[in-house]
C-alpha positions as CSV (number, residue, x, y, z in Angstrom):
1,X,84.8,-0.8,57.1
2,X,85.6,-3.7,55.1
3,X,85.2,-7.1,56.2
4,X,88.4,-8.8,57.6
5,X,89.0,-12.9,56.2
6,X,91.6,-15.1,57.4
7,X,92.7,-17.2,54.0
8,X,95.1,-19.8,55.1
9,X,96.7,-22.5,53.1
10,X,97.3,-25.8,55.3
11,X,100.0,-28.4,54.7
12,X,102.9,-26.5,54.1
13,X,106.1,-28.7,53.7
14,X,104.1,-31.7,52.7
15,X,106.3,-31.5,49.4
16,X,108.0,-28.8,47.2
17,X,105.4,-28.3,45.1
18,X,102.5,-27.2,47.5
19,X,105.2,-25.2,49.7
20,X,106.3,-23.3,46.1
21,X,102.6,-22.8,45.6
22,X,101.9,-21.5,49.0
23,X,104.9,-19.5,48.6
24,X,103.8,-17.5,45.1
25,X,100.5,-16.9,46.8
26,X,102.2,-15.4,50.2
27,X,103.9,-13.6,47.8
28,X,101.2,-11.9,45.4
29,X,99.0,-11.3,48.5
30,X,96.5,-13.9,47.6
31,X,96.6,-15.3,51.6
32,X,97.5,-14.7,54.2
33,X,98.5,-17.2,56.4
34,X,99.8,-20.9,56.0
35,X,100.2,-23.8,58.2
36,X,103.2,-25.8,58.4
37,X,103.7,-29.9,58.7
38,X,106.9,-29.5,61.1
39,X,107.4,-33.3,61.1
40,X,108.2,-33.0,57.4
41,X,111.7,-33.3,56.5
42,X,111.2,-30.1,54.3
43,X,110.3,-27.6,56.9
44,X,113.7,-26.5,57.7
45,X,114.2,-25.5,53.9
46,X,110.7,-24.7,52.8
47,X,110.7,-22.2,55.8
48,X,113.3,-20.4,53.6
49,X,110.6,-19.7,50.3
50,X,108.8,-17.6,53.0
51,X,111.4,-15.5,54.3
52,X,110.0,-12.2,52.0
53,X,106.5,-12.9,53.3
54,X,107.9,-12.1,56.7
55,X,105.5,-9.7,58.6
56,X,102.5,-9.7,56.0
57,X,102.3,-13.8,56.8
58,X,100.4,-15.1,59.4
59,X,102.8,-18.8,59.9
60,X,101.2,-21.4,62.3
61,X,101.8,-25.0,62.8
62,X,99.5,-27.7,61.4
63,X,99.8,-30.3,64.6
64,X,100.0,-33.3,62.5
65,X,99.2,-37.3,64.0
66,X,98.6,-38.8,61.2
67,X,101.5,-38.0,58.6
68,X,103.8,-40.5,57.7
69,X,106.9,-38.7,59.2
70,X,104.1,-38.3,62.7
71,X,104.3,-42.5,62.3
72,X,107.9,-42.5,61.8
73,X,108.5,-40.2,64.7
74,X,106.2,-42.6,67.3
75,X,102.6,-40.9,67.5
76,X,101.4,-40.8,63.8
77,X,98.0,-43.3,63.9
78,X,95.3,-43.4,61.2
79,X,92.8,-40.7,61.6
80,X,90.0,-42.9,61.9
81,X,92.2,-45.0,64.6
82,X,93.0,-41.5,66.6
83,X,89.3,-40.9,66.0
84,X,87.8,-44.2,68.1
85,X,91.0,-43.3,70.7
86,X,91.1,-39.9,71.2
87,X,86.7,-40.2,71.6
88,X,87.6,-43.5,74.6
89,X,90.0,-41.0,75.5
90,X,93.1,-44.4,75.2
91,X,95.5,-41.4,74.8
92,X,97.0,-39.8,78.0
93,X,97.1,-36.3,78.5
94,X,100.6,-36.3,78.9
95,X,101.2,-37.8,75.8
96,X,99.4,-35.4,74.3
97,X,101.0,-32.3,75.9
98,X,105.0,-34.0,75.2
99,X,103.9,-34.3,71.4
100,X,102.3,-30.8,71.0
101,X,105.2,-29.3,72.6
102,X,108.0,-31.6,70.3
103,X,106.0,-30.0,67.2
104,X,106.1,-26.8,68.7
105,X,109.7,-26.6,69.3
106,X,110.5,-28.1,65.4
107,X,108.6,-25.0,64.7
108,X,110.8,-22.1,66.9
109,X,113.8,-23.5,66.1
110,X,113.4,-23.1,62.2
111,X,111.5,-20.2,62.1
112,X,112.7,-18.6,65.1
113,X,109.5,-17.2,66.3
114,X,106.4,-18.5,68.1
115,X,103.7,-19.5,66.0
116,X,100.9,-16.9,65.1
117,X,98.3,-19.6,65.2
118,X,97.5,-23.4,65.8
119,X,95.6,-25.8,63.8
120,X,95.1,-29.4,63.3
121,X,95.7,-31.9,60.0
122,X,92.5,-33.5,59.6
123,X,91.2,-31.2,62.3
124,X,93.1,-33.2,65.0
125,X,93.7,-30.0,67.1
126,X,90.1,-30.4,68.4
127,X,90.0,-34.0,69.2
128,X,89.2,-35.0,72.5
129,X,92.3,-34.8,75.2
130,X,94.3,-32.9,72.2
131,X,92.4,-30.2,72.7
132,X,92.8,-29.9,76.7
133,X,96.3,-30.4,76.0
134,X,97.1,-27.9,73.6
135,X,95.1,-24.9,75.6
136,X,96.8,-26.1,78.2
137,X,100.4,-25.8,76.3
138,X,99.9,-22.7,74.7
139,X,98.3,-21.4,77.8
140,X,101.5,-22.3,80.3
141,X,103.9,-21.8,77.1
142,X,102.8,-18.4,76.4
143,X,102.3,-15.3,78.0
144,X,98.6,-14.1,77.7
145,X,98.5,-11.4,75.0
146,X,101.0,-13.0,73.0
147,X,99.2,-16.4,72.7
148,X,98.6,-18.1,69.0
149,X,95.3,-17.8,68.3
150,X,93.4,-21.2,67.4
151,X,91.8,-22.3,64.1
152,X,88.1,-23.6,65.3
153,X,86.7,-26.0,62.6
154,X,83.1,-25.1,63.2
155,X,81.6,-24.3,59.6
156,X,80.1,-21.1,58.5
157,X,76.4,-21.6,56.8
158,X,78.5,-21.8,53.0
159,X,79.4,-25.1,54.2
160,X,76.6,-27.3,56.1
161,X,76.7,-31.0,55.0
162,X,77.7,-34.0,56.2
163,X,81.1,-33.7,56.1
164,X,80.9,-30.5,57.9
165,X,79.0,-31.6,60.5
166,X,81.4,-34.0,61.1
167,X,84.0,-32.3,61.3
168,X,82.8,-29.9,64.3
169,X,81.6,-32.9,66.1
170,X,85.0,-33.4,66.4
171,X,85.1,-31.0,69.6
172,X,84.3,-27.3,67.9
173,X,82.8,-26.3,70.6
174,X,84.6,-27.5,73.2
175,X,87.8,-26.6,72.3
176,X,86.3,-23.2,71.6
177,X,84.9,-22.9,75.2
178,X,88.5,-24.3,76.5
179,X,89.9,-21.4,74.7
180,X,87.4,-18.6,76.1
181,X,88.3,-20.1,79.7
182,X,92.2,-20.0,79.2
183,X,91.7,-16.3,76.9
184,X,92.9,-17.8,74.2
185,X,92.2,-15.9,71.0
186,X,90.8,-18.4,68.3
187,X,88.4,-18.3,65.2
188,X,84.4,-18.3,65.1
189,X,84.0,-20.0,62.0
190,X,85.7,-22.1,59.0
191,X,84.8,-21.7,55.5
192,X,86.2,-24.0,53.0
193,X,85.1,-27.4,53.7
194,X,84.9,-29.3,50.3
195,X,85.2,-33.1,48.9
196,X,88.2,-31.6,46.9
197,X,86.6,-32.5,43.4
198,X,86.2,-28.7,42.2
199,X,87.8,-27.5,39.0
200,X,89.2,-23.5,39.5
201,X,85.8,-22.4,37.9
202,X,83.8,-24.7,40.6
203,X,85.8,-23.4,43.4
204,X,85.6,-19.8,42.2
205,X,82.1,-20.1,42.4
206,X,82.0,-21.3,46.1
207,X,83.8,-18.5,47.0
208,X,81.3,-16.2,46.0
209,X,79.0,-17.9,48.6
210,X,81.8,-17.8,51.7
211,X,83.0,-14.1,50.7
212,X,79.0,-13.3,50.6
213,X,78.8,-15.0,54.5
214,X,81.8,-13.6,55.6
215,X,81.3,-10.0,54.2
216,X,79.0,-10.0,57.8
217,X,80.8,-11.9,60.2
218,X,84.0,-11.9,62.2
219,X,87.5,-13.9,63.4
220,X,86.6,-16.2,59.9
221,X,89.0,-18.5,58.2
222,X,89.1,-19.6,54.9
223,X,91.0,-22.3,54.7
224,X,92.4,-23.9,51.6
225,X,94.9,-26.8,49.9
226,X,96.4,-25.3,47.0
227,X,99.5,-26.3,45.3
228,X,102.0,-26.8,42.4
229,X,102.3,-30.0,40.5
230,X,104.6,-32.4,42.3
231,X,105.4,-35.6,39.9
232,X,107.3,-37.3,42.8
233,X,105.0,-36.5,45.4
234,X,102.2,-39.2,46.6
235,X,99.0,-37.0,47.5
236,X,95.5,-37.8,47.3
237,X,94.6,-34.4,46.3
238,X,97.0,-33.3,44.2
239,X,94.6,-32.3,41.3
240,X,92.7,-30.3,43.5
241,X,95.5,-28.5,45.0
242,X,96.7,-27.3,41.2
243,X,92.8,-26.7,40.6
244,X,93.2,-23.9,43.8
245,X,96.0,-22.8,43.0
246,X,94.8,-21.8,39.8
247,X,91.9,-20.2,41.1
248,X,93.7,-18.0,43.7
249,X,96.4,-16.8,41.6
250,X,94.2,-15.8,38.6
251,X,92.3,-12.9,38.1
252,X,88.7,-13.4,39.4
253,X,90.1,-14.1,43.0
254,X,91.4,-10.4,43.7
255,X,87.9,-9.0,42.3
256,X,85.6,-11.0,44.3
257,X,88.0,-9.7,47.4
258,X,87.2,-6.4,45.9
259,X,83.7,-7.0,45.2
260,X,82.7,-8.3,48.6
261,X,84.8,-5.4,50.5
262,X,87.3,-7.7,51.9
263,X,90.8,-7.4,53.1
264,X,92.8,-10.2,54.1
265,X,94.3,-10.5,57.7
266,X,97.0,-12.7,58.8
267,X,95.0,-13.4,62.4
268,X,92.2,-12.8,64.8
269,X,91.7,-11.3,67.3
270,X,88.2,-12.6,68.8
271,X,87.5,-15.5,71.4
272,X,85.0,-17.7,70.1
273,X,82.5,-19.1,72.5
């Protein structure tokens, strides 16, 4: 049987050119899922571009604190700020829960559906009190069997460093046990994790090494930034996002899939512990 990989492309809406990028993957079947800034005054027309990936799309919300439409709208902070709070725990669960829901409801009302699955900007939806609060959202908000599953940014082998290891000291496991408790369907591992400084050829490359690792593992995610040129957009990454783009909608990406026996899948269906 081949091996099943979640590919998802995070920060949909963030501007026209990574949602038309994101888009023309959805379209060509080079992902299959993407997560969506809802704060973003683009989400209601963006949403549109994915309309005829409808069904083959796994669509989830990217909960986002640290946007600048999440400071415009009263709970964006810095990340390193939300960080040192959310650790001292100088957030209050309630907060939490009311923001979570407000970005959940931005989401239904323009796509009309629930979420298939919930992530984090900057890996927020792990944080400490964010992650009670959102189990305990999607827990009360949903009936069980038709609950979002949850991205888990706990790095597969591919991706051990530094920067990793930060990242799922952020609360992996925790939020991963939350999940099990509340049977919440969520990922086991996150491929992906780079310093966004990789030309196509670099990150082609990597891939070989994450499609290798997940060729024997299950309820993975890929996750990746690509994009389309944007000349009025301010973003840190934008050369890496054309750089992925590039690499995923060329001609090498399909045959490592085929190569490695993969098959793309717009969710999981494990509980990571």
């Amino acid at each position: 049987m081949p091996a099943k990989l979640v590919v998802c492309a995070d920060d949909y809406a963030l501007n026209p050119g990574v949602s038309s990028g994101i888009a023309r993957l959805a379209q060509g079947a080079r992902i299959s899922a993407t997560s969506v800034m809802v704060c973003s005054p683009h989400w209601p027309e963006h949403a549109l571009w994915l309309n005829d990936s409808r069904g083959q799309l796994g669509v989830g919300l990217h909960l986002d604190l640290t946007s600048p439409w999440a400071l415009a709208a009263g709970h964006g902070r810095s990340l390193g700020m939300w960080m040192l709070r959310s650790a001292l725990r100088w957030v209050s669960a309630a907060q939490a829960r009311h923001v979570i829901e407000q970005q959940l409801d931005r989401f239904e009302q323009v796509w009309q559906a629930r979420p298939d699955h919930i992530d984090g900007h900057q890996h927020v939806q792990q944080f400490p009190v964010w992650r009670e609060a959102l189990v305990q959202v999607v827990q009360q908000r949903y009936a069980s069997g038709q609950r979002p599953w949850l991205r888990v940014s706990r790095p597969g082998s591919p991706d051990q460093g530094f920067k990793a290891s930060l990242i799922a000291a952020m609360g992996a496991h925790a939020l991963a046990q939350a999940a099990h408790r509340a049977d919440i369907p969520c990922s086991s591992a996150l491929l992906g994790i780079t310093d966004f400084s990789a030309d196509s050829a670099v990150w082609l490359r990597r891939a070989t090494a994450w499609l290798t690792w997940a060729q024997a593992q299950s309820a993975t995610v890929l996750m990746c930034h690509p994009g389309q040129p944007d000349p009025d957009a301010a973003d840190g990454i934008a050369t890496a996002r054309d750089q992925e783009f590039r690499a995923l909608s060329g001609d090498q990406w399909p045959e490592l899939l085929r190569r490695h026996d993969i098959t793309l899948t717009p969710g999981v269906a494990g509980v990571a512990t």
